[in-house]
C-alpha positions as CSV (number, residue, x, y, z in Angstrom):
1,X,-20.2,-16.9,21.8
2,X,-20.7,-20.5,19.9
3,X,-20.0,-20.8,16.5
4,X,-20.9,-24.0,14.6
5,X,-18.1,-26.2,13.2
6,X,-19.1,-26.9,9.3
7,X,-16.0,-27.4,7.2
8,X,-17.7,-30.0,5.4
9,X,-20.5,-27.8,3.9
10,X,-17.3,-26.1,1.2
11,X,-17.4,-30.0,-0.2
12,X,-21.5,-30.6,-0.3
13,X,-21.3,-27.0,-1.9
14,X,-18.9,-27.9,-4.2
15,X,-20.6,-31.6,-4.8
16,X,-24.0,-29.9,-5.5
17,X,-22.4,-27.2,-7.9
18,X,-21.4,-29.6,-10.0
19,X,-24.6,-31.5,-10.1
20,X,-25.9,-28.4,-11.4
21,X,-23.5,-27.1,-14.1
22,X,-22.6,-30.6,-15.3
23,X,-25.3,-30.3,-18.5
24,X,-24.2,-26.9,-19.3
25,X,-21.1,-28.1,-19.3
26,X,-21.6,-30.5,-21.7
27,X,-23.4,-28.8,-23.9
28,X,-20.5,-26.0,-23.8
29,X,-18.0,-28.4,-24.9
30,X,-20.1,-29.0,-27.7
31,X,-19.9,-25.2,-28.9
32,X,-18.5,-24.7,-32.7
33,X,-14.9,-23.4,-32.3
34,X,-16.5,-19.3,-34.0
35,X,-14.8,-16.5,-32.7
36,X,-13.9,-17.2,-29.3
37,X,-17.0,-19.0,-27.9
38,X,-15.3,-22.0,-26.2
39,X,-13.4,-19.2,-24.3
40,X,-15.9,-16.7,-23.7
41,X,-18.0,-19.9,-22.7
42,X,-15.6,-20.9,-20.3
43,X,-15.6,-17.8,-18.7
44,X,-19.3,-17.4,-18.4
45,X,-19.8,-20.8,-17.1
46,X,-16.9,-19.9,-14.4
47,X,-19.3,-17.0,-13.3
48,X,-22.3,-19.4,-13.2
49,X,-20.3,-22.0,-11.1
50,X,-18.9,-19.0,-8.6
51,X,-22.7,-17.7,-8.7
52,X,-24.1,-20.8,-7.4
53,X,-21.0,-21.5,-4.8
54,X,-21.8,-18.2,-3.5
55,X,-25.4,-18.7,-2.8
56,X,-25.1,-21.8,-1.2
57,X,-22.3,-20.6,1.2
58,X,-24.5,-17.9,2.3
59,X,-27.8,-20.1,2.2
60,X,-25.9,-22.6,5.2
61,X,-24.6,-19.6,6.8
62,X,-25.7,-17.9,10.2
63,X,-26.3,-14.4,11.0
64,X,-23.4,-14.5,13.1
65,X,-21.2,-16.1,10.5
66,X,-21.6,-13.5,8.1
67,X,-21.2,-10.5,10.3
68,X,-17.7,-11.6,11.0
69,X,-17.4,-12.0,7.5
70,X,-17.2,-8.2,7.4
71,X,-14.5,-7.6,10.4
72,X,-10.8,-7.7,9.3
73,X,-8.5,-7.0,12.3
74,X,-5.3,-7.9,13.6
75,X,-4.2,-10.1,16.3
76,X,-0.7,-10.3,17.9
77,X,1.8,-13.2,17.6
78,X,4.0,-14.9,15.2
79,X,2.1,-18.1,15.3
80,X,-1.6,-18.3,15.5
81,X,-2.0,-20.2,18.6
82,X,0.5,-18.3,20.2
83,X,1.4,-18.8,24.0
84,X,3.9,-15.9,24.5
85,X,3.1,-14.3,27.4
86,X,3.3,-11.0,26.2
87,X,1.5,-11.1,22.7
88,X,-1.3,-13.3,25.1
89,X,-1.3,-9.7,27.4
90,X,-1.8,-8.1,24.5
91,X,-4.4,-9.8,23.0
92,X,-6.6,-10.3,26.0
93,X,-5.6,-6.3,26.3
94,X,-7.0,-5.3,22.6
95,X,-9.7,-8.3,21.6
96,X,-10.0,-10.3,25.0
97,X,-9.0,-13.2,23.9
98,X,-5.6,-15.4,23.5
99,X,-4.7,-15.6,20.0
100,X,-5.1,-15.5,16.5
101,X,-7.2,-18.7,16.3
102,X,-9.3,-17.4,19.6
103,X,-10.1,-14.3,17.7
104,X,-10.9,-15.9,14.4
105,X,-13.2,-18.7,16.2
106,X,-15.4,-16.4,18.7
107,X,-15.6,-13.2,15.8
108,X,-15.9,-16.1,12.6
109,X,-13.7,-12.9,11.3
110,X,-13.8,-12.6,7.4
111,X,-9.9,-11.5,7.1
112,X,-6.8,-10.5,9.3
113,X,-4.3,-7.8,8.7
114,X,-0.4,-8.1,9.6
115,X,1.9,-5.8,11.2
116,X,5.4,-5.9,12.2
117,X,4.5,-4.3,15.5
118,X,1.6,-7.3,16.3
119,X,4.8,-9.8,15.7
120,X,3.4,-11.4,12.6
121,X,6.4,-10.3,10.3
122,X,9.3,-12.0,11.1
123,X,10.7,-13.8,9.0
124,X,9.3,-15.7,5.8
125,X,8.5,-19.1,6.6
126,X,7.1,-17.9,10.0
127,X,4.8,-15.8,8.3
128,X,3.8,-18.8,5.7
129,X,3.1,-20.8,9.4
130,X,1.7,-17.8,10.5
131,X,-1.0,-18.0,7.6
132,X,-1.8,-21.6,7.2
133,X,-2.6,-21.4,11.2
134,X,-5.1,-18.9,11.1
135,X,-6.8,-20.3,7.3
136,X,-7.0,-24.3,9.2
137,X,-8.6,-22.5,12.4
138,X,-11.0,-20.5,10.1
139,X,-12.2,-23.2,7.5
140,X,-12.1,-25.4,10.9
141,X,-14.7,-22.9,12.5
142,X,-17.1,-21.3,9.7
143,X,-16.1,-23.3,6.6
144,X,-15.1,-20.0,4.8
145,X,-10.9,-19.0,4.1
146,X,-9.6,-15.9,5.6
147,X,-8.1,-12.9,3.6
148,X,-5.0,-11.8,5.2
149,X,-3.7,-8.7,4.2
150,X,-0.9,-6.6,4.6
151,X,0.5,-2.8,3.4
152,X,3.3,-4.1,1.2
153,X,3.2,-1.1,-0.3
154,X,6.9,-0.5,-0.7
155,X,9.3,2.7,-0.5
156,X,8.3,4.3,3.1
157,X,5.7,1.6,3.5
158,X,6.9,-1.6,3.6
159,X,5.9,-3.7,6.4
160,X,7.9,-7.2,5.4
161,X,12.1,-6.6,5.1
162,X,14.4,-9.0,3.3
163,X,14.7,-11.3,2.4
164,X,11.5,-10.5,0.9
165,X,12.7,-8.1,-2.0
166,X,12.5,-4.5,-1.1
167,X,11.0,-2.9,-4.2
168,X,11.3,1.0,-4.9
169,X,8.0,2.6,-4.2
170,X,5.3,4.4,-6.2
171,X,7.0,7.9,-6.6
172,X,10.0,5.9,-7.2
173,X,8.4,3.6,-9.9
174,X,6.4,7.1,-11.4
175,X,9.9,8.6,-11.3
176,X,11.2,6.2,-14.3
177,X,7.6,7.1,-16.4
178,X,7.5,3.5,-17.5
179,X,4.4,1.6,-16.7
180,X,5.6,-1.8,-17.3
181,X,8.5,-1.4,-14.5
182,X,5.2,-0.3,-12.4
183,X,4.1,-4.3,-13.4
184,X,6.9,-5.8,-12.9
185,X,7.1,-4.3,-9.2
186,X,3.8,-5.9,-8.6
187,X,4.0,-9.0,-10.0
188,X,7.2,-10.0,-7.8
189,X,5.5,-8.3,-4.9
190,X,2.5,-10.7,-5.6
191,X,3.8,-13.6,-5.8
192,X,6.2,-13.3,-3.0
193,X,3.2,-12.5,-0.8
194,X,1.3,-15.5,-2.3
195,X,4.0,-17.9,-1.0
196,X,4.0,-16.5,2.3
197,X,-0.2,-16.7,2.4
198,X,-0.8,-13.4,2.3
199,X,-3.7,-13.4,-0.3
200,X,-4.5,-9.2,-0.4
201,X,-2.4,-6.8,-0.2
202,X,-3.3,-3.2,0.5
203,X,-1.9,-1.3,-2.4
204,X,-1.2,0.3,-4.8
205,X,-1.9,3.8,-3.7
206,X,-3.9,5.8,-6.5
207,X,-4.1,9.3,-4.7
208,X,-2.7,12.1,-6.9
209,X,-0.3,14.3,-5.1
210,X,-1.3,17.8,-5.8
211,X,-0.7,19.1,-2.6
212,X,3.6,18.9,-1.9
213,X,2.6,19.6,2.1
214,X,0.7,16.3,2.1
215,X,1.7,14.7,5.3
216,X,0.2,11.4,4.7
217,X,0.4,10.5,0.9
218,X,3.6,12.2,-1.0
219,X,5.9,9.5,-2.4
220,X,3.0,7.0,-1.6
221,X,1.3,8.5,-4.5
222,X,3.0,7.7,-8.1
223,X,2.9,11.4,-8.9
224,X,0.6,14.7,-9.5
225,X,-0.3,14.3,-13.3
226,X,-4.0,12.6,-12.9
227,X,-3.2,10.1,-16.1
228,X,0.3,9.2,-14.9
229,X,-0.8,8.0,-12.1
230,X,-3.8,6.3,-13.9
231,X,-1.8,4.5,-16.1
232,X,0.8,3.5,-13.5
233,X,-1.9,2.4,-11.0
234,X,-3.3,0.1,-13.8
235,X,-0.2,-1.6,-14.6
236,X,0.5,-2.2,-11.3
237,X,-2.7,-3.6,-10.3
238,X,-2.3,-6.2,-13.1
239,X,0.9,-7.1,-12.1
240,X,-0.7,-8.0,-8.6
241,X,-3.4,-9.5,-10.0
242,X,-1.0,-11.3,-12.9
243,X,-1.5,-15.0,-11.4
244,X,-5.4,-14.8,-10.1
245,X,-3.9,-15.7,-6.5
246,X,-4.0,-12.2,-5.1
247,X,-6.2,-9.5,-4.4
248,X,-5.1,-5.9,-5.3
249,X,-6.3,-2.8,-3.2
250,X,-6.2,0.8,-4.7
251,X,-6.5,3.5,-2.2
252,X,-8.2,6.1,-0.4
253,X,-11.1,6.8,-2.1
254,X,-12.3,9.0,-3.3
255,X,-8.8,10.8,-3.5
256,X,-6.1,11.4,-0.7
257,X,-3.5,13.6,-2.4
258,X,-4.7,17.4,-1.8
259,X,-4.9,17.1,2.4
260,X,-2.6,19.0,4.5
261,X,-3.8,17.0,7.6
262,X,-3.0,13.6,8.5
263,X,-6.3,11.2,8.4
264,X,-4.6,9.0,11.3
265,X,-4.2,12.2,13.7
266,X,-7.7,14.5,12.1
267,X,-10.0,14.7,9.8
268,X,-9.3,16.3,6.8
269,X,-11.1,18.2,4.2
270,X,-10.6,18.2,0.4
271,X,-12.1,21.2,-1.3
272,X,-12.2,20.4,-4.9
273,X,-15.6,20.7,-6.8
274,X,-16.7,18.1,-8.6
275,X,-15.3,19.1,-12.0
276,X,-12.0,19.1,-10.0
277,X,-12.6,15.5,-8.3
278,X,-13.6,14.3,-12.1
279,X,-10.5,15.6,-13.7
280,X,-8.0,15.4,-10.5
281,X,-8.6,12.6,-8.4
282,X,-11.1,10.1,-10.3
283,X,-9.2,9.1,-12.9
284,X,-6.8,6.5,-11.4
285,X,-9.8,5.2,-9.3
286,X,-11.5,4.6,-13.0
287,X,-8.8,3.1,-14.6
288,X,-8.4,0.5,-11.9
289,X,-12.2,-0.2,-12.0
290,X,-11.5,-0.8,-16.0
291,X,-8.9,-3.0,-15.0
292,X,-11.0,-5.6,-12.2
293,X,-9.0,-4.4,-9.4
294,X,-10.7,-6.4,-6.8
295,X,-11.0,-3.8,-3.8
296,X,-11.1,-0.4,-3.3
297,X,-10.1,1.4,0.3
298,X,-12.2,4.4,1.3
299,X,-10.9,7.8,2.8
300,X,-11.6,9.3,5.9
301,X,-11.3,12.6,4.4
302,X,-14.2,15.6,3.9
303,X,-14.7,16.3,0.7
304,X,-18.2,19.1,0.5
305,X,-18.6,18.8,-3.1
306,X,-19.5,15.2,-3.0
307,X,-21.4,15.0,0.5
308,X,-22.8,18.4,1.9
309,X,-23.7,16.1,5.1
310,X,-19.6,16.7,5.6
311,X,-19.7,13.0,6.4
312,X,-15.9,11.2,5.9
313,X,-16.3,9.8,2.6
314,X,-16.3,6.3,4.8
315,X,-19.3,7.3,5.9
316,X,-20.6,9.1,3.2
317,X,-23.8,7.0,0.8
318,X,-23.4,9.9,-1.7
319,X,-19.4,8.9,-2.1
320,X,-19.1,5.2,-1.5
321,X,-22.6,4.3,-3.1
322,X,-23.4,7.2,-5.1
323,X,-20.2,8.0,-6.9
324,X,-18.2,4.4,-6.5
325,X,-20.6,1.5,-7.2
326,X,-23.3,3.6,-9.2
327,X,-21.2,6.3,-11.0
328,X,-18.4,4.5,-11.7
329,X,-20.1,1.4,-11.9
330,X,-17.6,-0.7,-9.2
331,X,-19.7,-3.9,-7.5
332,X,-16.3,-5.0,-6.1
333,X,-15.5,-5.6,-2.4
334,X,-15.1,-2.1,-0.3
335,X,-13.0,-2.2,2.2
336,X,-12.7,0.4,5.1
337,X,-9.8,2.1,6.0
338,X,-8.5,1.5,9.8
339,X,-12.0,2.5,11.6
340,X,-8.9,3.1,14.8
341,X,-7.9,6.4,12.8
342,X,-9.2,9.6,14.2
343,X,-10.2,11.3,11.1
344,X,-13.6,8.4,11.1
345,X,-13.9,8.5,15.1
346,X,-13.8,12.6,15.4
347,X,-17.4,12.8,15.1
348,X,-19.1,9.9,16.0
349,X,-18.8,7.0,18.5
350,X,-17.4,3.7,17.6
351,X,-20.3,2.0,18.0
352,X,-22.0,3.8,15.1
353,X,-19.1,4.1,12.9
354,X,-19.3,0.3,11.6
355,X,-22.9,0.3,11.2
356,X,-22.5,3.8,9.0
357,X,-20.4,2.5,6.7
358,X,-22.0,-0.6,5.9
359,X,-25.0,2.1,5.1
360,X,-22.5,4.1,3.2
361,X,-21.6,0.8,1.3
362,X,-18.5,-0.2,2.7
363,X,-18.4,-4.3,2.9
364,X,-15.2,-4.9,4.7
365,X,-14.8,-3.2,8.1
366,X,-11.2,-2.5,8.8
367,X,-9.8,-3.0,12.8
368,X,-12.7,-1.2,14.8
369,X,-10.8,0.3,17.9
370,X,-13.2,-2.4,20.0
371,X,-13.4,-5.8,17.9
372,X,-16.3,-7.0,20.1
373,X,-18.3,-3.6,20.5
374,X,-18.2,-3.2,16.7
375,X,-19.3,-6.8,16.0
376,X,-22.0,-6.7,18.5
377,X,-23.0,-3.2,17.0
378,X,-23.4,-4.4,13.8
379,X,-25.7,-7.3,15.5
380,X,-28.0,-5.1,17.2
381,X,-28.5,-2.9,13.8
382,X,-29.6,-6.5,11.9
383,X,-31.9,-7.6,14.6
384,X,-33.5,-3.9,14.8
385,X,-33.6,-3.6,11.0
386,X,-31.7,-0.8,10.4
387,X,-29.6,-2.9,8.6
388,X,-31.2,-5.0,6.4
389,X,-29.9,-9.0,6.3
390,X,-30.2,-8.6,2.3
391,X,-27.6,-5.9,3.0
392,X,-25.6,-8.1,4.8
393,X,-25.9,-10.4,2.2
394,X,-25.1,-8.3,-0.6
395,X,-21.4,-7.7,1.1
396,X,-20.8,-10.8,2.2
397,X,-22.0,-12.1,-1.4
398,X,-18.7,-10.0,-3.1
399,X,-16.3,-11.2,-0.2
400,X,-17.3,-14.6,-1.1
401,X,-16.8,-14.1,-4.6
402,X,-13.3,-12.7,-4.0
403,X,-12.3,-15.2,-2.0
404,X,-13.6,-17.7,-4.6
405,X,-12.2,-15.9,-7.7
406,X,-8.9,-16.5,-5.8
407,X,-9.4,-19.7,-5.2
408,X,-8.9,-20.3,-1.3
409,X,-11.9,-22.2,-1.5
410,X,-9.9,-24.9,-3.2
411,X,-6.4,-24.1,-1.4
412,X,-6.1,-21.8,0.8
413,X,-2.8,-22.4,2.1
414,X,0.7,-22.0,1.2
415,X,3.7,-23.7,0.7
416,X,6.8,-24.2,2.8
417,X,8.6,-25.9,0.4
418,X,7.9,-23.2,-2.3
419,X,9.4,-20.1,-0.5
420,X,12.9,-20.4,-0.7
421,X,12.3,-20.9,-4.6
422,X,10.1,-18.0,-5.1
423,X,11.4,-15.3,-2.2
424,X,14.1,-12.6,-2.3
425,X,15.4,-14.5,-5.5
426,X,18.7,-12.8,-7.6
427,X,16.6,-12.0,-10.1
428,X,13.7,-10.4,-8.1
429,X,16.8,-8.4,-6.5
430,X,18.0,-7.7,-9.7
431,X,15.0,-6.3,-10.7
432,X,14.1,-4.1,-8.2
433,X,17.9,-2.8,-8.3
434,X,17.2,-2.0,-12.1
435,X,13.8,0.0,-11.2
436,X,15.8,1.9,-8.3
437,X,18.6,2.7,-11.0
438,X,15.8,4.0,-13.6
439,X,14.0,5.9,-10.8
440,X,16.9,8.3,-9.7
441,X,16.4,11.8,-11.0
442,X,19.5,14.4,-11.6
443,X,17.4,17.8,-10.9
444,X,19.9,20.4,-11.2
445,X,24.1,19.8,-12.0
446,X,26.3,22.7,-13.0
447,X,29.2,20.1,-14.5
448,X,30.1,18.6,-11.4
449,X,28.5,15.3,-12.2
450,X,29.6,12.9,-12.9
451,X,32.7,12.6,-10.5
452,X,35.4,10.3,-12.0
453,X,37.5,10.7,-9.4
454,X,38.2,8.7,-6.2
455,X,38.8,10.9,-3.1
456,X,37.6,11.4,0.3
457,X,34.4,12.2,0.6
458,X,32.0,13.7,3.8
459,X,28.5,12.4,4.0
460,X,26.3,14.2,6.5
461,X,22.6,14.7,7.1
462,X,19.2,13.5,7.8
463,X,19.2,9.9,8.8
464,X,21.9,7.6,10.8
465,X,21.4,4.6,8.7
466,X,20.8,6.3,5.5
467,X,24.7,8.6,5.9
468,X,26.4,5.2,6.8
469,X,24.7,3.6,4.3
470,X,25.8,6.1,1.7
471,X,28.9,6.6,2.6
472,X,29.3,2.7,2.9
473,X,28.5,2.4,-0.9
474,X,31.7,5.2,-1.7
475,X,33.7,3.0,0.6
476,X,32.6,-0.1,-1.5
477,X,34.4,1.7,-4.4
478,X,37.3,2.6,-2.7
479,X,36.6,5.8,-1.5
480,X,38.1,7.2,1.8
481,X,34.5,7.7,3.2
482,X,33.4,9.1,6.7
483,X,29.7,10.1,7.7
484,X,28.0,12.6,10.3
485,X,24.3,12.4,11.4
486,X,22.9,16.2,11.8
487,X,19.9,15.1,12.1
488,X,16.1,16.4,11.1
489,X,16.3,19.8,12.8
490,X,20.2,20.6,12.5
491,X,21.2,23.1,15.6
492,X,23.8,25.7,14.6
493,X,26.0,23.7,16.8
494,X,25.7,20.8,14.4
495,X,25.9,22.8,11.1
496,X,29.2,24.0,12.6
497,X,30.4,20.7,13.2
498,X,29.4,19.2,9.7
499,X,31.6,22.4,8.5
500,X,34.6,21.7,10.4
501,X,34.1,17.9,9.4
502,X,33.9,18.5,6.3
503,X,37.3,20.2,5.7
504,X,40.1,18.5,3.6
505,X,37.1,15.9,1.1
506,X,36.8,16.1,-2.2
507,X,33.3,16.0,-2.1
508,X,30.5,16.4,0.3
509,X,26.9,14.8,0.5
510,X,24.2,15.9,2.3
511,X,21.1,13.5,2.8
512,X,17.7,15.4,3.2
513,X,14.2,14.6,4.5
514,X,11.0,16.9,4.1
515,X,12.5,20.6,4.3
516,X,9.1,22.1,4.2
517,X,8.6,20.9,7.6
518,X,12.3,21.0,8.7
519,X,13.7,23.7,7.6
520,X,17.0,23.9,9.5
521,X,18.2,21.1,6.9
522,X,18.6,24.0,4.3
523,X,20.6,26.0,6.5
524,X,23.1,22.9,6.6
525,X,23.0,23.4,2.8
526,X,23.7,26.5,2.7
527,X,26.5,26.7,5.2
528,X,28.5,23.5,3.3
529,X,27.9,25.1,-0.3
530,X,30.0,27.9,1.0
531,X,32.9,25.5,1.7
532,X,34.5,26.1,-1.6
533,X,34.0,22.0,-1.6
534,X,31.9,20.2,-4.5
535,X,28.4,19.4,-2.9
536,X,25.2,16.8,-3.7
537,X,22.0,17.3,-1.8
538,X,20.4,13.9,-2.1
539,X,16.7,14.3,-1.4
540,X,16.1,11.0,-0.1
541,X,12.1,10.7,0.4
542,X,10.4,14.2,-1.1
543,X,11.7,15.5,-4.0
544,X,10.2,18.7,-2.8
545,X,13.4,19.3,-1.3
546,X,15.0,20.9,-3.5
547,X,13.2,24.1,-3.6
548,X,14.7,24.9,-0.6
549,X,18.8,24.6,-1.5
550,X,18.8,24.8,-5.5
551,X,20.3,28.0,-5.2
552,X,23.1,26.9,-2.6
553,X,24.2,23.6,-4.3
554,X,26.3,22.5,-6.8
555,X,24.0,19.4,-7.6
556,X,20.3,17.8,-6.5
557,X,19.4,14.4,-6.6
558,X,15.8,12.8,-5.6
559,X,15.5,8.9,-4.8
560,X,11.9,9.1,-3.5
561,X,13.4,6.8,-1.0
562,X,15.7,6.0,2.0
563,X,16.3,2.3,1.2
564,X,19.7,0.8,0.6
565,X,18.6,0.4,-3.1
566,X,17.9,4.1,-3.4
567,X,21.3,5.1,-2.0
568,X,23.0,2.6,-4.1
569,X,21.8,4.4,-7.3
570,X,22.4,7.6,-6.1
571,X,25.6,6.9,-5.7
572,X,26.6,5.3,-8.8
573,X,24.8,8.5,-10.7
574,X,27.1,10.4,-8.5
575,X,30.1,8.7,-9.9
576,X,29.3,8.0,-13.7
577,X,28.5,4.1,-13.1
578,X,25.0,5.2,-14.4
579,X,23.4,7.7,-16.2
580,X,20.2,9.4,-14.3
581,X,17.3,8.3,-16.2
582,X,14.1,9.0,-13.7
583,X,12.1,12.6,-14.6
584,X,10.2,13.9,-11.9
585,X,6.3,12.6,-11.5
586,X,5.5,15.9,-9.5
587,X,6.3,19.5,-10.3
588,X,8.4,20.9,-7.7
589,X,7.4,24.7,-6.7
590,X,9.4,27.4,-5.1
591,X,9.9,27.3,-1.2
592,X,9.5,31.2,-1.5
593,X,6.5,31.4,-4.2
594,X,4.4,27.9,-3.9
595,X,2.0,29.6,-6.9
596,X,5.4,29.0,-9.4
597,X,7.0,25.9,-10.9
598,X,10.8,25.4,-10.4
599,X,10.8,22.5,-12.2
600,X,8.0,20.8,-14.2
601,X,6.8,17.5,-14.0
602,X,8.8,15.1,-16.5
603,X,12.1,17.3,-15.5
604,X,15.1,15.4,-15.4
605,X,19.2,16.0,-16.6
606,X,21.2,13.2,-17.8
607,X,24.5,13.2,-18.6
């Protein structure tokens, strides 16, 4: 496939923009100093000058060009021209060609996506050299930057580790009720992404958690209450947003959080009406529309109410067009979610599913299964007409714009020298300690906490890395510490050994992951509470767990999350260091009676 080689065209663009707004200009500067003109001037004069870059670019653009302008995909290696023989098997294997710069030259792709499994995450001045690769090889080929995403979502989907600051995730952040912790968490997040190149970053998530058997979504979501979320969605999206340099994606629209299926493994089908979708799931979407968020992901969910055609809202005109850009007025860019899931390739082949959504009114197309079968796909529906080229254009049009509004038309790449400065800093660490400690929520305590005491204690439960890294923090204050993994489906065998473990400590902790699914965890509860020794269940991911042991337990934490920050405040509410500030951002029902509230959203003890 040839693709011109043009990068000159971004500099007659930008020569012949100026020709054009040079008067105006003048004649702004000129504007009496009343009530904001010069400023709201400025700003309108910004939209005229991104107005006319946007129609040029398009106007010297081919076809071709601005059909990969809608592909984002991935490509494997930590460099982009890449000579590893395995991650060159494994490109040839999944796009059919060598590398990053291959794929980004034969597709003229519009954006690539990391993972830590396609080796792009290593380590951060890789990643940075990872990133200004690909953006010279794309501005080399078509004259237009890439976005390059990732899911730096944080909590229990984080895809870059330290030294990059691991921040406490969106249950976590909902758990402390404060809004502006929610923008602090995404303006360090941003701009350590920024200085590794990464330019969009796939979250935050602003599905409402109504359903606590969500498989997918739970402490993804900030919470079940539709305005706490709203409001903690919108803070976070301006602290992405906070230096103009990176784009901020809410997701899955038009709501994730009531599924009991798993939209990577099936298809699944919300049945709200849509009075319920109004007062239940829209309302975080809304607010980050009121605040500019710059893309929106779609679902692959059913929802009936919205689409009779029982279309995945991906899919779906009524949802994407009807409802997003004309109800709630969003003319932003769209992006898919992975077209590789099942729950948008049950029903239809994935030749059809790119040109659908672009139908729909998706504009970004999000790693097709087949990179080349989608692209061609795509082709064939332009030259046949069943997609129209001012359709094309209209989605190419806002990708252009976002890529302008972040200005990787001027630079695109980032800075080597700045990484160090900006990454993993003490007070980034700091701060993400400080949310971590306002996040932890005391749910039930008869007295026992806090201990004041130093003893032995017995941690034990769900997780090898998460027991040894708890009872590593009681060791770090002088605590006679051992741990035992009993893993998520404790045997009887195991409980018993936990029991006889625990014999002769002052205190035992048991770590626990999802009990709804895994119930055998309780019975390890309930076998230690009968000890005679104090006990903490630690819920360290759903706080759902403790319906399942608040009647065989002296004392229940949540941390909405298994990282060492998590444990770290866990244990120093354990011993006093801190008081428990977080309240819950869910209500918790009964394991035995799901229709009645144990404890309401906003609970929370302190000492």
């Amino acid at each position: 496939m040839t693709r011109s080689k043009r990068p000159w065209k971004i500099g007659v663009v930008a020569v012949l923009c100026g020709v054009l707004i040079a008067s105006t200009t003048t004649s702004a500067a000129a504007e009496p100093n009343t009530n904001g003109m010069p400023e709201r001037v400025s700003e309108w004069l910004e939209g005229l000058k991104r107005e006319i870059f946007v129609k040029f670019q398009l106007m010297r653009m081919t076809t071709e060009e601005k059909v990969g302008q809608l592909f984002v995909t991935y490509a494997y290696g930590d460099s982009s021209d890449t000579t590893d023989p395995t991650d060159v098997a494994d490109n040839q294997s999944a796009h059919g060609v060598d590398n990053g710069d291959e794929l980004v030259e034969t597709y003229n792709l519009g954006g690539v996506i990391y993972f830590s499994w396609s080796n792009n995450l290593n380590d951060p001045h890789q990643i940075a050299g990872l990133s200004n690769g690909l953006q010279e090889t794309a501005v080399e080929a078509t004259g237009t930057p890439l976005l390059i995403s990732t899911d730096q979502e944080h909590g229990i989907v984080t895809r870059i580790g330290p030294p990059v600051t691991q921040l406490p995730g969106a249950m976590a952040i909902g758990a402390t009720h404060d809004p502006e912790l929610a923008y602090t968490a995404g303006q360090i997040s941003g701009q350590e992404l920024r200085a590794l190149g990464i330019n969009q970053n796939f979250a935050p998530v602003a599905d409402v958690n109504v359903n606590p058997g969500n498989p997918v979504i739970g402490v993804r979501s900030f919470g079940s209450n539709p305005q706490h979320v709203a409001d903690m969605v919108t803070a976070q999206v301006n602290g992405y947003q906070s230096a103009g340099d990176l784009a901020s994606t809410v997701k899955h629209f038009p709501g994730h959080g009531d599924t009991d299926v798993d939209s990577h493994l099936g298809l699944p089908v919300i049945t709200h009406t849509y009075e319920e979708w109004r007062e239940l799931d829209a309302p975080p979407f809304e607010a980050a529309i009121a605040a500019d968020v710059d893309t929106v992901m779609t679902a692959h969910i059913q929802f009936p109410e919205l689409d009779e055609s029982l279309r995945p809202a991906t899919l779906s005109e009524p949802i994407l067009t009807g409802l997003l850009r004309d109800e709630l007025g969003y003319d932003g860019v769209v992006v898919t979610d992975s077209l590789s899931m099942e729950g948008v390739r049950s029903e239809y082949g994935d030749d059809r599913v790119p040109v659908m959504a672009l139908l729909a009114g998706a504009d970004m197309l999000l790693m097709p299964p087949d990179i080349d079968l989608a692209y061609n796909a795509v082709m064939d529906a332009v030259d046949t007409g069943e997609i129209s080229r001012n359709r094309i254009d209209e989605s190419v049009a806002r990708i252009l714009r976002l890529k302008h509004s972040l200005g990787l038309f001027d630079d695109p790449l980032a800075d080597p020298d700045k990484i160090d400065e900006c990454v993993g800093t003490p007070a980034n660490l700091a701060a993400a300690q400080d949310i971590s400690d306002q996040s932890t929520t005391l749910i039930s305590n008869d007295g026992t906490l806090p201990i004041a005491a130093t003893g032995d204690v017995f941690v034990t439960g769900w997780g090898v890395s998460t027991t040894a890294t708890m009872a590593g923090h009681f060791a770090d204050r002088g605590w006679d510490s051992t741990n035992l993994t009993t893993g998520t489906t404790p045997t009887p065998a195991d409980i018993a050994e936990a029991v006889d473990a625990a014999e002769g400590n002052d205190l035992i902790v048991i770590t626990t992951n999802n009990l709804a699914a895994y119930p055998e965890q309780a019975d390890l509860a309930a076998a230690l509470s009968q000890t005679g020794i104090p006990v903490v269940a630690v819920a360290v991911q759903n706080p759902y767990d403790v319906a399942h042991y608040v009647d065989q337990t002296v004392a229940s934490l949540a941390t909405y999350s298994y990282a060492t920050a998590g444990l770290e405040s866990a244990v120093a509410v354990i011993l006093g260091e801190n008081d428990p500030h977080g309240q819950l951002p869910v209500d918790v029902y009964r394991s035995d009676d799901p229709a009645t509230i144990l404890f309401e959203f906003g609970h929370g003890l302190t000492y």
